[in-house]
C-alpha positions in Angstrom: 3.3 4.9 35.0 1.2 8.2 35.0 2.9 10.9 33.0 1.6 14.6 32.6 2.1 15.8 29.4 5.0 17.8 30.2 6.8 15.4 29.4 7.8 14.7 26.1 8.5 11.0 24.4 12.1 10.9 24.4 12.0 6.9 23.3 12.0 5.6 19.8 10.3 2.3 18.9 11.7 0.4 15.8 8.7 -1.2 13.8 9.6 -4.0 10.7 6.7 -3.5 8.5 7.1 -7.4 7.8 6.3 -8.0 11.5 3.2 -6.4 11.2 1.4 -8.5 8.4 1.1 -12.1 9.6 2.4 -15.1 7.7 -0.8 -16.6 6.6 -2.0 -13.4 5.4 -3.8 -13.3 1.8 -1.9 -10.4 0.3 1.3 -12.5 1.3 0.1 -15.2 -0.6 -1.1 -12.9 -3.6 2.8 -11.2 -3.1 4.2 -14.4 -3.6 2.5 -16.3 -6.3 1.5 -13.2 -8.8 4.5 -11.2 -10.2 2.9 -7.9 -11.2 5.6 -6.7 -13.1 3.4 -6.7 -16.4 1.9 -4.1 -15.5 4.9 -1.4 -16.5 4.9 -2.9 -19.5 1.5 -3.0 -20.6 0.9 0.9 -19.8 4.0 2.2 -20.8 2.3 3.8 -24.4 -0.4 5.0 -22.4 2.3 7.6 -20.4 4.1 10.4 -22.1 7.8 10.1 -20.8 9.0 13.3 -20.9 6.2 15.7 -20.4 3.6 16.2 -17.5 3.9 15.2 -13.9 4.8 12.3 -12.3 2.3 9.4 -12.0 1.5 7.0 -9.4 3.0 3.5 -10.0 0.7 1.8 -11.8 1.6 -1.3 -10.5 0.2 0.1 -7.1 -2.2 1.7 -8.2 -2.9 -1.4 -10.0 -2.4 -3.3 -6.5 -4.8 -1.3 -4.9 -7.9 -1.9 -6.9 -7.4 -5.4 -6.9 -7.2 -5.2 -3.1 -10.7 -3.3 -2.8 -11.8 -6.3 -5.6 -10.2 -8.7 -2.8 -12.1 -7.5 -0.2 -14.9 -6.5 -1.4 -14.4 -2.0 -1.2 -16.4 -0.8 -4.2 -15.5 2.7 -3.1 -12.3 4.4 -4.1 -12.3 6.6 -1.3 -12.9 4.0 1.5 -10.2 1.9 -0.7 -8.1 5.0 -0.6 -8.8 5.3 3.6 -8.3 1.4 4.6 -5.4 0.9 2.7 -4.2 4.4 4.6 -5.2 3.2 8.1 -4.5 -0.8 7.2 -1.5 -0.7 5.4 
């Protein structure tokens, strides 16, 4: 149906984020088998916990390199941009 853009979207579209990744998917698999909870615990002396501002998650941050290592993004900013737009 042709609109003109008078019209405004007045419709809402509910989206589960776990419909969007398939199954077979290799960050599921990563997900499942590799518990990254280490990670808080291995950087913890390197933060200062009550002075500064607040970081990122390391275990993302941790997540995300590993991802461009995954598929192969030797830039940080195109790592930064896929996982943006693919994520």
């Amino acid at each position: 149906m042709l609109r003109s853009n008078k019209e405004k979207q007045h419709e809402l579209e509910f989206v589960c984020i776990e419909e969007l990744v398939p199954e077979d998917h290799l960050l599921r698999k990563v997900d499942k088998h590799i518990d990254f909870s280490f990670i808080t615990d291995k950087v913890r002396p390197l933060y200062c916990e009550n002075n500064g501002r607040p970081s990122i998650d390391p275990v993302v941050l941790f997540k995300m390199m590993f991802i461009g290592y995954l598929f192969g993004i030797r830039s940080e900013r195109q790592l930064e941009k896929e996982i943006r737009v693919n994520a």
